[in-house]
N, C-alpha and C positions, 0 to 999 in steps of 0.2 A: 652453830650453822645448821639450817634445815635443809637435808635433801626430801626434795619432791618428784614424784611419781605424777603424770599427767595421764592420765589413762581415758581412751578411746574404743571401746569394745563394739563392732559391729556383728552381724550376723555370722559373716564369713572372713572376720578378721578382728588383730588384736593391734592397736599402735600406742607406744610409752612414748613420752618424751622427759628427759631424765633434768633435772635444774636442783642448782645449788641457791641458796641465799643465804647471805651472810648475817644483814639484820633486817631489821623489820621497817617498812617502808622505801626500801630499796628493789628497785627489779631485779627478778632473780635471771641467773646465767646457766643456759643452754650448757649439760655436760655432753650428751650422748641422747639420740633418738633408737626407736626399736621397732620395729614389726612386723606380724606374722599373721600373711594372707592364705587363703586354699585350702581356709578349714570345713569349705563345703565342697570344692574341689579338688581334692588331695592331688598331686602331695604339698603339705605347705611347706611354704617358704620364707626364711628369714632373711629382713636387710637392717642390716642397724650401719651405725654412724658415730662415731666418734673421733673427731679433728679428721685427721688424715686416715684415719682406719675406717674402710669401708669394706663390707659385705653386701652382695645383692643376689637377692632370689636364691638362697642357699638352701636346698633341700633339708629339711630336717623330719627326721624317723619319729615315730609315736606321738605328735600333735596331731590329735582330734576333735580337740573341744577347745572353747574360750579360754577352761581353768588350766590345760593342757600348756596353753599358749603362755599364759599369766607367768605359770612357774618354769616352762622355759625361759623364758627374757628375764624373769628374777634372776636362775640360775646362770644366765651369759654375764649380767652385770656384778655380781661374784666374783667371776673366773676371770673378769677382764682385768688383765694387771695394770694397762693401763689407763682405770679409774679407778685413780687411787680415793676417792671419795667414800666408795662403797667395798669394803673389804668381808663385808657382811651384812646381812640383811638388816641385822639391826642398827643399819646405818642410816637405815630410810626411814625419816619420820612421821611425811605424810603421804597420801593416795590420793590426789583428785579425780574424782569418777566422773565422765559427761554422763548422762541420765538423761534422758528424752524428754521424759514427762515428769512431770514435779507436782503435778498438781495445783494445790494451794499455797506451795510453800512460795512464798515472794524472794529469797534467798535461798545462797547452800546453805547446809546442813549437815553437821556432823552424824556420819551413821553410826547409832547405836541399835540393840537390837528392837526396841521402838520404832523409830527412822526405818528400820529392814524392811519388818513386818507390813508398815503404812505404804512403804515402795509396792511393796508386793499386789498389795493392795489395789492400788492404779494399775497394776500390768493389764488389768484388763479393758483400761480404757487406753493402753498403746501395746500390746503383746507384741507386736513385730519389733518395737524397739526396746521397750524397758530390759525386755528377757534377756537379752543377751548382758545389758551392764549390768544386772543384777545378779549374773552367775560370776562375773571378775568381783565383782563389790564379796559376794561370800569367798573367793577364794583368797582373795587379798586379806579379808578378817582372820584368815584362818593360816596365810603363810608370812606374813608380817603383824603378829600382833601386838606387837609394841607400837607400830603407827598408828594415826590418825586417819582414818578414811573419811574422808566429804565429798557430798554428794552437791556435784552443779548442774544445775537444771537448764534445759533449752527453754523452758518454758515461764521462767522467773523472768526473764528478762521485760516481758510482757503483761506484768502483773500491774503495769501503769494503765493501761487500755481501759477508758471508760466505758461504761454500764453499758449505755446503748450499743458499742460494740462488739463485748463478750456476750450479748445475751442475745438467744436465739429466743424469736416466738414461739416457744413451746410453752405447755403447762408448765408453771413455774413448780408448782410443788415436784412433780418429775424428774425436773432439768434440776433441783437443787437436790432433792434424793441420788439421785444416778448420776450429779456432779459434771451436767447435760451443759459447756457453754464452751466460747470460744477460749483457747488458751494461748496459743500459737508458736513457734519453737522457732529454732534456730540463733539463738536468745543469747548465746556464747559469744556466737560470730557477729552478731550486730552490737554487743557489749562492747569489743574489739574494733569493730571498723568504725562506730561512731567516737569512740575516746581519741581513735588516730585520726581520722579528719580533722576533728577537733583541733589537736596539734598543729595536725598541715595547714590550717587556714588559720592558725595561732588566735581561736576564739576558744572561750571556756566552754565546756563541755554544756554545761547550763543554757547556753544560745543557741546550739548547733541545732540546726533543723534540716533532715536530709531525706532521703529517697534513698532507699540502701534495696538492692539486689541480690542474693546468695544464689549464686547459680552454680548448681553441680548437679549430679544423677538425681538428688536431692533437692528443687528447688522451692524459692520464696521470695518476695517484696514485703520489705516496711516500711511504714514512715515513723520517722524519730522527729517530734516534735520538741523544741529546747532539752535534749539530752533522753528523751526518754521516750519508748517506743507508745506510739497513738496506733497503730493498725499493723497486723500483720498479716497475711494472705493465707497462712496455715491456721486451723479450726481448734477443733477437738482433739482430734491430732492430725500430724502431717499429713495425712492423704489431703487433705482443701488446698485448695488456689489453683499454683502453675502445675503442669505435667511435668513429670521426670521421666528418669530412664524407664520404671517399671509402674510409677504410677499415675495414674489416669490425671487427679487434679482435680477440678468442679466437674463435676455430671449433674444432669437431671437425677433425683434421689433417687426417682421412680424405676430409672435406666435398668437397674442390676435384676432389677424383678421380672424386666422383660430377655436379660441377656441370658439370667439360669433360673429354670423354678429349686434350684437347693441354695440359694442366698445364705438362707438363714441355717442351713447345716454344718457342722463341721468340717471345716477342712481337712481333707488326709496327712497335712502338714500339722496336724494342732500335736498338743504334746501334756503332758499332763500339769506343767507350771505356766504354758502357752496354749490358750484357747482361742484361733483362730476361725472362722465363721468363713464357707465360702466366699461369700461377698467381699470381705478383707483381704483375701487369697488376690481375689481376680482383680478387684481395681489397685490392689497395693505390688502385686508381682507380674502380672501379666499383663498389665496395660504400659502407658506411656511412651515415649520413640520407641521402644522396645516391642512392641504390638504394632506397631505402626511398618517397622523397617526391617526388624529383625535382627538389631543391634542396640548394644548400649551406649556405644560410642559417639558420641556429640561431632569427633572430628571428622570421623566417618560421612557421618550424617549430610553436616554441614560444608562438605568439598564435592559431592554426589550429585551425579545429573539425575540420579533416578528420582519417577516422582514423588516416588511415597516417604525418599527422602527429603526433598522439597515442601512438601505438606508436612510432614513434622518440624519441619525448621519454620513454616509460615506460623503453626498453630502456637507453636511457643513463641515467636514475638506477638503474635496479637496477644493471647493471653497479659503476657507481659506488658505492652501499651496497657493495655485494659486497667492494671494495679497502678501504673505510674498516673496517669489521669486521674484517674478517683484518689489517689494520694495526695497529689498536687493543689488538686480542688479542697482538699482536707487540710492540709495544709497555707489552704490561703491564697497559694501562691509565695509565700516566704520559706524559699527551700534556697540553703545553701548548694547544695549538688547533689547532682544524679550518681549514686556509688555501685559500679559491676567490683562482685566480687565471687570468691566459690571457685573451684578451678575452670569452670567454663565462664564466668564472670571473666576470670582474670583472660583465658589462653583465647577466647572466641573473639576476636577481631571483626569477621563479618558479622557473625548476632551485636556485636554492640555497632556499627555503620548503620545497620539495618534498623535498627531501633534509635538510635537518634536521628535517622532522616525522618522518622515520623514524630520527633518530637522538638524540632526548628521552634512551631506555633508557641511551645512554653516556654522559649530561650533557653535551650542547651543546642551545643553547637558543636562536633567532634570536628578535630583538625586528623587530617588523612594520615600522615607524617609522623604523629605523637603516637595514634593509635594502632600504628603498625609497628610502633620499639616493642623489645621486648620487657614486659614489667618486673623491672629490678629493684621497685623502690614499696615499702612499706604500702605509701599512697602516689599516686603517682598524676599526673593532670594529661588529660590527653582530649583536653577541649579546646576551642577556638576563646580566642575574649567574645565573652556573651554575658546574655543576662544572670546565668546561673553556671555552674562549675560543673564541670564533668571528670570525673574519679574513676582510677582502679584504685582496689585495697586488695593486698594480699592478707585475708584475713587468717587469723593461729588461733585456734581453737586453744589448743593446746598452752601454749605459753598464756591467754588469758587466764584460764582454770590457775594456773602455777604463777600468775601476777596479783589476782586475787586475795591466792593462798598468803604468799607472800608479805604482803599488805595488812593482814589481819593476823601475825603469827601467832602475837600474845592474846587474842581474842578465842583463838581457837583450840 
């Protein structure tokens, strides 16, 4: 039996989610989830899960960092008697790490210190995300080493994207020295929400052709052309396409040179394994509704008579029109369904009204009724009969990394 570790490492937080499998080609079974936020706002706090055993927002003393975090939730899943699975570290066989950026790699990848090194490498074409999973990736080599750690990439996902798409008009000799093109992330969650469509509308994955959404503080649009993504809305890295909470999305390039003359300086924030560049600071932290309103909060946002919350809720549904259109037209026209997903995918009712009333003209159609249940179901329909299907997905990051792993035990 393989227990797996799903690991999640963000900035200001660490989330496990804990699964058993038994043999290989079987999905594996959710034992226990873990995590531990307000590692930039102290104090943090733990909520884990297991059946009926719940913890929330549990203050805990002496987490200050990622690896802080790593080897608290090691050490709770130890102590807890009842999981009985884990009685010791050396019960965990493997680590799936999300990783932002991957690079070239088309697939995960088991880390060795080769693998490490080449990570480390790219951190500086994503410093804002790679740093953080690659301080839980050394701490997890270092407090489980008998397991397997693999690295899954947000950015493999995307490795189907033809030439003319990942390639920017720049000097080619440049863009391939400095590794200069499009890659585009989120590549976990649309792995997951196109294999479950697939399911719900009982066609092989191999046909499905959709419009997928990931909306959160973090967002994106794809298109999955017969099972495999043809465009994604994130670039180089995630700062391209839609706005999020803190980050801006498309600008004019020019824009930052006119907002600060130290673009190109160091941020006060950079660190010596994180080289951050004003310019990265400002459109990745301090733009987005968050610049806009003064909050991060989407639900905030989106219930608010103020203007300026108004204007951040217009600017992201146009934005967002703007990917489904150019999607649709790339797609032909042969799109099984429009798919919200992300937790504001899934929880925004009005962003998703408000964005299929503008999209009648391509045949999706929302029924009022479906889209104001609450989404209990994997994938769920909350369209009218029309020409094309209208979807939530509650997309798992998590359990994908760990259905993956699962699925290739003897490989790995």
């Amino acid at each position: 039996m393989a227990i797996i570790l799903s690991i999640n490492s963000g900035s200001s937080s660490v989330k496990v989610s804990i699964y058993k499998a038994a043999t290989q080609g079987h999905p594996p079974v959710q034992l226990a989830q873990a995590s531990i936020s307000g590692l930039t706002a102290p104090p943090a706090q733990l909520t884990y899960e297991r059946g009926f055993e719940k913890i929330k927002n549990q203050e805990v003393k002496g987490v200050k960092s990622n690896q802080d975090a790593c080897e608290y939730i090691l050490d709770h899943l130890v102590k807890d008697g009842g999981l009985s699975e884990i009685s010791s570290r050396d019960d965990i066989t493997h680590a799936c790490h999300r990783v932002v950026h991957g690079g070239d790699y088309p697939a995960a990848h088991v880390i060795d210190e080769d693998t490490y090194h080449h990570l480390q490498d790219l951190t500086d074409l994503a410093p804002l995300h790679n740093a953080s999973a690659l301080a839980i990736v050394e701490a997890c080599m270092k407090a489980l080493p008998q397991a397997k750690n693999i690295a899954y990439f947000d950015s493999s996902f995307h490795s189907t994207m033809p030439k003319e798409i990942e390639t920017y008009p720049i000097d080619p000799d440049i863009a391939k020295k400095n590794k200069l093109r499009k890659y585009g992330f989120h590549g976990i969650s649309y792995a997951f929400i196109t294999r479950s469509v697939a399911e719900f509308l009982n066609k092989p994955e191999s046909e499905t052709s959709i419009i997928a959404l990931h909306l959160g503080s973090g967002a994106s649009a794809c298109a999955v052309k017969n099972g495999v993504s043809l465009d994604n809305s994130m670039g180089l890295t995630p700062l391209a396409g839609l706005p999020g909470a803190t980050r801006s999305g498309d600008v004019d390039p020019s824009l930052i040179f006119h907002f600060t003359h130290d673009a190109g300086r160091p941020s006060p924030g950079s660190t010596k394994e994180m080289h951050i560049s004003k310019a990265e600071e400002i459109l990745n932290k301090k733009s987005g509704w968050k610049a806009l309103t003064g909050t991060t909060d989407f639900g905030t946002i989106s219930s608010s008579s103020d203007p300026q919350c108004k204007l951040a809720f217009d600017i992201l549904v146009d934005r967002i029109l703007g990917f489904i259109g150019s999607y649709y037209v790339k797609l032909e026209g042969k799109v099984d369904a429009l798919v919200f997903a992300g937790g504001i995918g899934e929880k925004a009712a009005l962003l998703r009204t408000r964005i299929l009333g503008k999209c009648k003209c391509l045949g999706f159609e929302i029924d009022d009724e479906k889209n104001d249940e609450a989404i209990k179901d994997v994938v769920q329909d909350i369209g009218k009969e029309a020409r094309h299907r209208t979807l939530v997905c509650q997309t798992d990051e998590q359990f994908e990394m760990a259905r993956q792993c699962a699925l290739g035990l003897q490989k790995i």
